[in-house]
C-alpha positions in Angstrom: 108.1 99.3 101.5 110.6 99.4 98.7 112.8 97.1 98.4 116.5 98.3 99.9 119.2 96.3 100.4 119.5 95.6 103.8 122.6 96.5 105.6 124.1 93.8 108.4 126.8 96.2 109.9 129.8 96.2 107.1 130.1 98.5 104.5 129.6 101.6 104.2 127.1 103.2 106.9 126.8 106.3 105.0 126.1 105.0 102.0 123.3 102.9 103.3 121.6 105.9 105.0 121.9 108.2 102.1 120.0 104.9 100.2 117.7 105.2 102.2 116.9 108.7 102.1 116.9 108.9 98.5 114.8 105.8 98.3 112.3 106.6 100.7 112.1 110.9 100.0 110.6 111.0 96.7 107.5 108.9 97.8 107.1 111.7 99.9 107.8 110.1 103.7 108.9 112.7 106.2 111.6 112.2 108.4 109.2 110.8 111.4 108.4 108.3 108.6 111.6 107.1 107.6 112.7 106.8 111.2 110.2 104.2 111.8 111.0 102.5 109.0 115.1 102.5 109.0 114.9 99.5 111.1 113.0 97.6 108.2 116.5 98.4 106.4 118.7 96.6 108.8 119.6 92.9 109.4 122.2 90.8 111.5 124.5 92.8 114.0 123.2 96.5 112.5 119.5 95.2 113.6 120.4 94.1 117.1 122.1 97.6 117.7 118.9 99.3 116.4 116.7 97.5 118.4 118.8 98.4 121.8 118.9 102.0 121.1 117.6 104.0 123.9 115.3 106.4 122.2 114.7 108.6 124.8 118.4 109.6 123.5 117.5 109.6 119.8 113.6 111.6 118.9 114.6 112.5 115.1 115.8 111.0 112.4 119.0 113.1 111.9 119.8 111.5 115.4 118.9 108.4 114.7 120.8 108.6 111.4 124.4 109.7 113.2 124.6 107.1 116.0 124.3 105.0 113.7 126.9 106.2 111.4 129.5 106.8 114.1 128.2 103.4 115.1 129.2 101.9 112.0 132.3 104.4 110.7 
């Protein structure tokens, strides 16, 4: 895993998952891929609201990546 600042629920949500994306696309991880690791990206409140998602809600990482902006915006 590279190393990405980890993002604890201020700041720019954005920003963090557009990082991430950028970070984590040119090793050559699919989307499925950088689902499962997003959470390895978050810390403090951002982590906790991760962790209580109800992914029967959320299956791709385009969903995934838009609650969490609108979570965060």
């Amino acid at each position: 895993m590279p190393n990405i600042k980890k993002f604890n629920g201020t700041g720019n949500p954005t920003s963090h998952v557009r990082h991430v994306i950028n970070t984590l696309k040119p090793m050559g991880l699919n989307n499925e891929l950088i689902a499962q690791l997003f959470q390895r990206t978050l810390t403090g409140s951002a982590l906790d609201w991760f962790l209580t998602l109800e992914f029967v809600h959320y299956h791709t990482w385009p969903e995934i990546a838009n609650a969490f902006i609108k979570q965060y915006a």
